[in-house]
C-alpha atoms as one frame of an Amber mdcrd trajectory, in Angstrom:
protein
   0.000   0.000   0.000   3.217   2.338   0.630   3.385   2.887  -3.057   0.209
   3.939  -3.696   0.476   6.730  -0.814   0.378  10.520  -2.129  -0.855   9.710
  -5.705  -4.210  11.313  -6.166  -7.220   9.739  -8.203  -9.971  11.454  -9.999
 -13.757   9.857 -10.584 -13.448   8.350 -13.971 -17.107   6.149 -13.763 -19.950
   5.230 -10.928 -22.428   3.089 -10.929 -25.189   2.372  -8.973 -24.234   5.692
  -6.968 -27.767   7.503  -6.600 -29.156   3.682  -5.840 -26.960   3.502  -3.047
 -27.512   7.250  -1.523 -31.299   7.028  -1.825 -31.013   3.203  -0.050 -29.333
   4.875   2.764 -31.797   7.797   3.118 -29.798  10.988   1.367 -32.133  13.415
  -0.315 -32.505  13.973  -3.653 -31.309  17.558  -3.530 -28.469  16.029  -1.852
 -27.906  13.127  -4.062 -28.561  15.224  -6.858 -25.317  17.520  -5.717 -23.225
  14.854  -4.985 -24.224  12.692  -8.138 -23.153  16.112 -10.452 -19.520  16.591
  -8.562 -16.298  14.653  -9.913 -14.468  14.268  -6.553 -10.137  13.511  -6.082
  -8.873  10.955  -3.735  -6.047  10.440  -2.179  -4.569   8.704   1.143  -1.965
   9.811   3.542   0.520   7.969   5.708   0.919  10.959   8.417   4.089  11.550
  10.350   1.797   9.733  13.693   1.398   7.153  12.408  -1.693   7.672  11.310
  -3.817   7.666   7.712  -6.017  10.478   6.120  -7.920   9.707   3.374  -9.164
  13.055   1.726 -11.929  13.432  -1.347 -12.078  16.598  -2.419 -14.620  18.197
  -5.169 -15.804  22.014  -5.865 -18.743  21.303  -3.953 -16.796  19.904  -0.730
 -13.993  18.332   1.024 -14.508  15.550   3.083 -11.189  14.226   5.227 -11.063
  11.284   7.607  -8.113  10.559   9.364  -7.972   7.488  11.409  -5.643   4.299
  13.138  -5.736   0.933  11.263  -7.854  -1.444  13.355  -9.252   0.952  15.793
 -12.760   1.875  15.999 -13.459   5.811  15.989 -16.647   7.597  15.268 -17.054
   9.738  11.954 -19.882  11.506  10.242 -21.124  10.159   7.050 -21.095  13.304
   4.341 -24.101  12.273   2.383 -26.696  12.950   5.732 -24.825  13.551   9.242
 -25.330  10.293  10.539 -22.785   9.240  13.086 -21.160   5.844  12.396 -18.629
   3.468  14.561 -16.168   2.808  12.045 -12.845   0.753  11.464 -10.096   0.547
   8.594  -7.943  -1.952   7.823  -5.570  -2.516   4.790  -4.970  -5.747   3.148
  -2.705  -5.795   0.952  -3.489  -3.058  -1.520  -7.152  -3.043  -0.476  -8.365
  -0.119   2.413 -11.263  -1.298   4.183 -13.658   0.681   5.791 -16.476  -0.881
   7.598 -19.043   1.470   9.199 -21.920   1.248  10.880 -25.031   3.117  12.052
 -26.781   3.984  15.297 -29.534   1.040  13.910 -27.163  -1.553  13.380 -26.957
  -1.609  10.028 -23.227  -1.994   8.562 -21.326  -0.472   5.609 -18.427  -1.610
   3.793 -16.335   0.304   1.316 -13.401  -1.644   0.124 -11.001   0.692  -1.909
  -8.586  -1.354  -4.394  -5.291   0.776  -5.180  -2.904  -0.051  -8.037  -0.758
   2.099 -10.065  -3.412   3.895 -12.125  -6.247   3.292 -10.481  -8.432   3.035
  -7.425 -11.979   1.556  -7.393 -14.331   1.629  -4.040 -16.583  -0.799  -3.873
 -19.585   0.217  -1.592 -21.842  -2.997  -0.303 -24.779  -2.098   2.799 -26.895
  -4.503   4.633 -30.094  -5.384   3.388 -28.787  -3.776  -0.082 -28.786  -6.986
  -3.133 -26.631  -4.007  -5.283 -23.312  -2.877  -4.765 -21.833   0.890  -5.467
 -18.817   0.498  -8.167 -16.828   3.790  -8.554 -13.285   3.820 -10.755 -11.268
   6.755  -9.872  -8.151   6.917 -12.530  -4.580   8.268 -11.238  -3.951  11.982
 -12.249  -0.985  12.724 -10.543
């Protein structure tokens, strides 16, 4: 995964996107702003120890900085809820596994390789899953 830290990644394709935001309860004003942004990703080793992730679009930057294998509490972007989350990295994969006040569980695993990164986005109780394919600018 060391390789892969600094390069940044802009959205290339997405698919099942809106699906996924209006399955977990975002708006359509809201999905409608974040389906019409073309966001850059990137991840962080940080002089801690620690990794930030950052996304980062005209419309809004969203950074999460966390410890592999320890739970913390974020805020998910698309509505404010407040997750328990955890990261891990295998191999050249960052998980992120989330999940909400009801129990229900997210998991976004985020594939790096040379030119590309692709999150894959499964929920509970969801028979789709999210596919978006970021391609290395820089």
């Amino acid at each position: 995964m060391e390789h892969y830290l600094q390069y940044k990644y802009g959205l290339k394709s997405s698919e099942n996107f809106d699906e996924y935001l209006k399955f977990i309860g975002v708006g359509l004003l809201a999905r409608t702003a974040a389906a019409g942004v073309s966001p850059v990703c990137s991840l962080v080793l940080n002089e801690d120890g620690t990794y930030t992730f950052t996304s980062y679009s005209l419309l809004k930057t969203i950074t999460l900085t966390f410890s592999l294998d320890e739970e913390f509490i974020e805020e998910r972007p698309a509505d404010g809820a407040q997750l328990k989350s955890k990261c891990t990295i295998v191999g050249n994969d960052l998980i992120h596994e989330s999940t909400e006040e009801s129990g229900r569980k997210t998991r976004v695993v985020r594939t790096f390789t040379e030119n590309s990164l692709m999150a894959v986005t499964t929920v509970d109780g969801w028979d789709k899953q999210c596919i978006r394919v970021y391609e290395r600018i820089y």
